[in-house]
N, C-alpha and C positions, 0 to 999 in steps of 0.2 A: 415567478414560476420557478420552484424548484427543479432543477436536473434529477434524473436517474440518477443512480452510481450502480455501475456493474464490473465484476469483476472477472477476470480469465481464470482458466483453468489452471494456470500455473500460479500465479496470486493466491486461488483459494486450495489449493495444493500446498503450497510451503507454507503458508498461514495456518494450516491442519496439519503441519509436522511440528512447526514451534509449540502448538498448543499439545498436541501426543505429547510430544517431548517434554515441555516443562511440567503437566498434567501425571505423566509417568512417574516424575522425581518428586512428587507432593507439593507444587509450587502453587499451590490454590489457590492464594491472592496474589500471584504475580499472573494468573491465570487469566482472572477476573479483571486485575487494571491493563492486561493489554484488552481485553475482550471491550471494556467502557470507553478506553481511549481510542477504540476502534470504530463501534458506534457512534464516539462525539465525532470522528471525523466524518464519517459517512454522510452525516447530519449536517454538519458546516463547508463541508468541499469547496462545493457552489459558490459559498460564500469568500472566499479566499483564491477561487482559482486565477487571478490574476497575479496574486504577490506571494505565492512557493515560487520556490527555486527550480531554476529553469535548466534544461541540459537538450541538447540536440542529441537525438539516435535516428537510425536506420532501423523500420523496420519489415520487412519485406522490399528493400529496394524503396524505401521511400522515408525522405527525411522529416520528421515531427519532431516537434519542442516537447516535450513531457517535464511534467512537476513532481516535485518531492514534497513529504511529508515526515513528519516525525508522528509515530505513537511513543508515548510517555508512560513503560510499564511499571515505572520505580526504579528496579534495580537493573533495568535494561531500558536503552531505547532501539525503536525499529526503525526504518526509510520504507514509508511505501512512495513508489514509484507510478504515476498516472500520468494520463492522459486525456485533456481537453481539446475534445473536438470543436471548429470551428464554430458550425452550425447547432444553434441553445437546441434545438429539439431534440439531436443526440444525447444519448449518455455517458459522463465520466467514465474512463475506463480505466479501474483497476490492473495496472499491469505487473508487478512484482513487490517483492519485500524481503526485507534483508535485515540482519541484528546490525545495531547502529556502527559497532567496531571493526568489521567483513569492509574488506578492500574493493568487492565485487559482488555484482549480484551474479544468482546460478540461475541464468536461461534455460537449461536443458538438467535429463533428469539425470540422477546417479545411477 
């Protein structure tokens, strides 16, 4: 059985600034290989979510292990940041993303 994959408001918020943004500058096909390599992941997650790399956070007062990912957009890579719920009937939850080279991810907005 495949998992969902859902993602938060702040995931699909900065995930809509990088693509304004590179979209803005004429980056068309950098556009498009983060867009497939986004897809291929959404599609395989499930598949993998045992061996991404694993980081412990707080979030609301409660400590979760969440996974990273790479997107592979060519001349950029990105980290999205998830989380696997315990329980298979939940959904993956997309929780942030960040350009591969960024020290930090931005939790909150500008």
């Amino acid at each position: 059985m495949k998992r969902k994959v859902v993602a938060t408001p702040l995931f699909t918020r900065r995930l809509k600034e990088f693509l304004d943004e590179y979209a803005e500058l004429g980056a068309v096909r950098f556009v498009e290989r983060l867009r497939q390599s986004y897809r291929k992941m959404v599609e395989n997650i499930a598949d993998f979510e045992e061996i991404a790399p694993a980081r412990r956070r707080s979030v609301n007062g409660k400590k979760i292990t969440v996974r990273e990912c790479v997107l592979d957009a060519g001349a950029r890579d990105f980290l999205v940041l998830y989380w696997v719920p315990p329980e298979p009937s939940e959904p993956i939850v997309l929780l942030n993303i960040r350009i591969g080279g960024q020290n930090k991810f931005r939790w909150k907005a500008r």
